[in-house]
N, C-alpha and C positions, 0 to 999 in steps of 0.2 A: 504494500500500500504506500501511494506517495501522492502529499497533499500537494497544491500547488497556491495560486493567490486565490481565486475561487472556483477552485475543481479538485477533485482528488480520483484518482486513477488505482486500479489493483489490476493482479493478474486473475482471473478466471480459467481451472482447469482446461484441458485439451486433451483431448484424447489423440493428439496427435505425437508428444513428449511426455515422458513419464515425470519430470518436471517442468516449472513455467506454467505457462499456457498464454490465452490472449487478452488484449488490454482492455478494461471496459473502464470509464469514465464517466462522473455524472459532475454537474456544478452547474455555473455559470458559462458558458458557451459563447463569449464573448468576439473568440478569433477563433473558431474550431478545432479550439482542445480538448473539447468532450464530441462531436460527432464525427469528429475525423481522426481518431483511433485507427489504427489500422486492423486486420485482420490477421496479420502474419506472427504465431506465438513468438512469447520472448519469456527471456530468463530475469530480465532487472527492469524497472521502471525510476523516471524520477522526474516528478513536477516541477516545472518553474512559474513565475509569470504568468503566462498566458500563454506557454509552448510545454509540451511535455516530452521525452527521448524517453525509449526502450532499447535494450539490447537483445537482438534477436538469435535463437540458438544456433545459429552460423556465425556468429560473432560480429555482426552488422551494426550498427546504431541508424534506427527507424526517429526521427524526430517528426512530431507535427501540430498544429495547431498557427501560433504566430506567422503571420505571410513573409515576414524578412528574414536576414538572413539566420535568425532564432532559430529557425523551426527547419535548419539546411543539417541534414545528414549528410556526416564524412565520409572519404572513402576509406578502405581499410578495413583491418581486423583487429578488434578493441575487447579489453577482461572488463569495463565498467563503463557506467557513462552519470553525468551528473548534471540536472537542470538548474542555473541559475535563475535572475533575475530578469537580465534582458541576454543571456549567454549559454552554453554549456559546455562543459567538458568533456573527454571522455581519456583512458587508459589504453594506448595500445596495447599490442600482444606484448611487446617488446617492450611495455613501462613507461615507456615515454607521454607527456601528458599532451594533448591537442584539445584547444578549445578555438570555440565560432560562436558567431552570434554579434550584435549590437556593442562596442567598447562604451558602456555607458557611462558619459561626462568623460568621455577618452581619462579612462582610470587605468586602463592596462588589464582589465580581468581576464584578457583575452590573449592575454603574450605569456605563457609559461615559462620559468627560468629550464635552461637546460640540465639536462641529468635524467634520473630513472627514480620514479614513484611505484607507492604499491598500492596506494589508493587516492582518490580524489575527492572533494568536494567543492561545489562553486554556492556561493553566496547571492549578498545580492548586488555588489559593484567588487568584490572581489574572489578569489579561488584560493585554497590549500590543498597542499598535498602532502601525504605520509611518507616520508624516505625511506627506499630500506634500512636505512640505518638508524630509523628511531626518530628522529627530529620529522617534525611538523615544517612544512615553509608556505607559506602563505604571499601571496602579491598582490598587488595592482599599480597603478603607477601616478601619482601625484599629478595633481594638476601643473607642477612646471617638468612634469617630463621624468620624475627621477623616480626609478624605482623604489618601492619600500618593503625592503623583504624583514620578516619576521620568524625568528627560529625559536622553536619550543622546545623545551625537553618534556617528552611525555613522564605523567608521576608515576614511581613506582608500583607494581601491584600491590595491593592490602592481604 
């Protein structure tokens, strides 16, 4: 299940995969993020905005809803994907992070630093990702241009 600004999205069984299945959506239907759903099952969902992306079990990223470039599915083979604000992201196979969409108030949410992630999440004018190596990085880019990366040490287990 993944909520978005007013719509929330889940996967519905298929008998087509023994996991997944296909995307039903209900809310506000504002830009066609609830009736244009697709039909082709997926293993991950995640609301943004007014656009929502699935990862579909070929490894695809299915985006739709917002008519710009929000709602524009990459090419490639992706382990996740993640709906921002006016953006999203996804993980390629290879870790690498790719994100499209809208650079809302040109912030950068849309320019990944280079290297290898192992998971992603986009915001609502910015993106983090988890390093393999434990640290959190997070971006966007300032309104004079300059990047602002922020590094976390995740807390120990309890």
């Amino acid at each position: 299940v993944s909520s978005g600004h007013f719509h929330t999205c889940a996967l519905r069984s298929s008998s087509d995969a023994d996991f997944g299945g296909i995307a039903h959506c209900w809310g506000f239907d504002a830009m066609g993020q609830v009736s244009r759903s697709p039909s082709t099952p997926m293993v991950q969902l995640s609301s943004g905005h007014f656009h929502s992306c699935g990862l579909t079990l070929g490894e695809k990223i299915f985006c739709w809803g917002q008519e710009k470039e929000t709602a524009h599915s990459p090419e490639g083979l992706f382990s996740q994907v993640s709906a921002g604000q006016f953006h999203s992201c996804g993980l390629t196979k290879d870790g690498d992070a790719r994100c499209w969409g809208e650079d809302y108030r040109a912030l950068g949410a849309v320019f990944p630093p280079p290297g290898k992630f192992v998971q992603i999440g986009a915001g609502y004018d910015f993106t983090c990702g988890l390093r393999p190596s434990g640290f959190v990085e997070c971006w966007r880019r300032r309104p004079a241009r300059r990047w602002a990366l922020q590094l976390f040490t995740p807390a120990p287990p309890r």
